[in-house]
C-alpha positions as a Python dict, from the first residue, in 0.01 Angstrom:
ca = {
    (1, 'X'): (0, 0, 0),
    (2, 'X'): (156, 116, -342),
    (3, 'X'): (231, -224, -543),
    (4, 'X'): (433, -294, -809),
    (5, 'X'): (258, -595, -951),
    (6, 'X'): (486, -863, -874),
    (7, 'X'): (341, -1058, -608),
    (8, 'X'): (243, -1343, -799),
    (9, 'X'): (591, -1344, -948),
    (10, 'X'): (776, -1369, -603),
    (11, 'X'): (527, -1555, -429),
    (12, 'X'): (285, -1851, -640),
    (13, 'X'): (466, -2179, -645),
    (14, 'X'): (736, -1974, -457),
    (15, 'X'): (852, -2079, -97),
    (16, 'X'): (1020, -1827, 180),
    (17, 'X'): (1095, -1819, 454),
    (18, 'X'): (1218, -1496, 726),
    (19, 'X'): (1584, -1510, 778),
    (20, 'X'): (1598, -1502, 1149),
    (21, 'X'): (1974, -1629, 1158),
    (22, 'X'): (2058, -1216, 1035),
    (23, 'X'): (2069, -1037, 1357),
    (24, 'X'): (2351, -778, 1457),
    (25, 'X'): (2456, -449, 1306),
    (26, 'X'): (2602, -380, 974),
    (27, 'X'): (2687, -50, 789),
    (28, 'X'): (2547, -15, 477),
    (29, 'X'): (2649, 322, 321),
    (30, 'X'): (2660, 559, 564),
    (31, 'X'): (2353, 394, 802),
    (32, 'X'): (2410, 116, 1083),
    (33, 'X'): (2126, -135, 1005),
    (34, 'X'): (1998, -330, 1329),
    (35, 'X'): (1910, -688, 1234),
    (36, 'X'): (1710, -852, 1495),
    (37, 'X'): (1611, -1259, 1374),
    (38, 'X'): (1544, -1166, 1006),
    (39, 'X'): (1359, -822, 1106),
    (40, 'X'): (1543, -509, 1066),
    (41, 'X'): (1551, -100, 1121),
    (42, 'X'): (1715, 137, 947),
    (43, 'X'): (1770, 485, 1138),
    (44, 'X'): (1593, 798, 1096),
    (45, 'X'): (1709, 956, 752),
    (46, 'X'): (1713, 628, 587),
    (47, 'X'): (1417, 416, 379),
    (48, 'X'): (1458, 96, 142),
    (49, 'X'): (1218, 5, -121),
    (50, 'X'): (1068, -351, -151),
    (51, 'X'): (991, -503, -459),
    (52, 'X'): (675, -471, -383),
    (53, 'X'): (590, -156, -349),
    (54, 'X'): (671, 217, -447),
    (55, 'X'): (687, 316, -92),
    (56, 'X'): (927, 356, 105),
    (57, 'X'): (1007, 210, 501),
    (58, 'X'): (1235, 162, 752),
    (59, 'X'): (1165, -147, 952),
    (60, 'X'): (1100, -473, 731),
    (61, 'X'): (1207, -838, 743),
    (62, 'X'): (1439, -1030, 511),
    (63, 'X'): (1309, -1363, 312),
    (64, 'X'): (1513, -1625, 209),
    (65, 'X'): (1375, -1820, -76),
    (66, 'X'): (1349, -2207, -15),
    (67, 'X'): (1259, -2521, -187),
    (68, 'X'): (918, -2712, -124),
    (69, 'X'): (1028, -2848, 164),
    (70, 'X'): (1225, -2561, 345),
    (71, 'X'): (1463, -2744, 363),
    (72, 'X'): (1721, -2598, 134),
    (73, 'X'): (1813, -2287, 66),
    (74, 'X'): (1809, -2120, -291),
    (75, 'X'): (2107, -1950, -310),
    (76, 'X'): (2114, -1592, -379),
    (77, 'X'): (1709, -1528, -343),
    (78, 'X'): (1718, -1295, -59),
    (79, 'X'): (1482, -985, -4),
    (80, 'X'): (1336, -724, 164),
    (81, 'X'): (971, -631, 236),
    (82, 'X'): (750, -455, 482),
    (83, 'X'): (596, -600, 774),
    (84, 'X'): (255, -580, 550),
    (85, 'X'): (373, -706, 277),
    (86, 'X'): (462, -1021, 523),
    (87, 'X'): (111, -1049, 624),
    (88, 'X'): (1, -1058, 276),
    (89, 'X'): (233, -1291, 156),
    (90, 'X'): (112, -1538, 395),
    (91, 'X'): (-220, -1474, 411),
    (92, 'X'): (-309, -1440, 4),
    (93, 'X'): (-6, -1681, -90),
    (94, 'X'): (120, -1930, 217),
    (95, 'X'): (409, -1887, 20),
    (96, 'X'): (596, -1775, 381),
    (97, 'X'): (688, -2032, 667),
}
């Protein structure tokens, strides 16, 4: 996994959490993008890029950025990363819930 260096940015003293309320189909350019509780696919044809990495992928899982308790959402703090980069972030960090 090609990274970008910004792990410790997005994740120490940082708390996320998957957005499982996204799930449905939305068009996004010319690609419908199946969202299934926070994880998603885009078709054949079709990559994104996390922040994380230089690769590219199709299936990944969108975090919402909390406060320390979870409770609350920060507004505006969503992403996308790979199902690795999950792992990682909550294995090196327990900065996901």
């Amino acid at each position: 996994m090609s990274t970008l260096g910004t792990w410790a940015d997005l994740f120490s003293g940082r708390h996320w959490r998957v957005a499982e309320e996204l799930t449905g189909t939305v068009r996004h350019n010319r690609a419908l993008v199946v969202f299934e509780r926070g994880e998603f696919e885009l078709p054949a044809g079709s990559a994104f890029r996390s922040l994380l990495s230089t690769n590219m992928g199709r299936r990944g899982v969108i975090l919402q950025e909390t406060d320390e308790t979870g409770e609350t959402d920060i507004p505006g703090s969503r992403i996308a990363i790979g199902h690795k980069s999950l792992v990682k972030a909550r294995q090196d960090y327990s900065a996901v819930w």
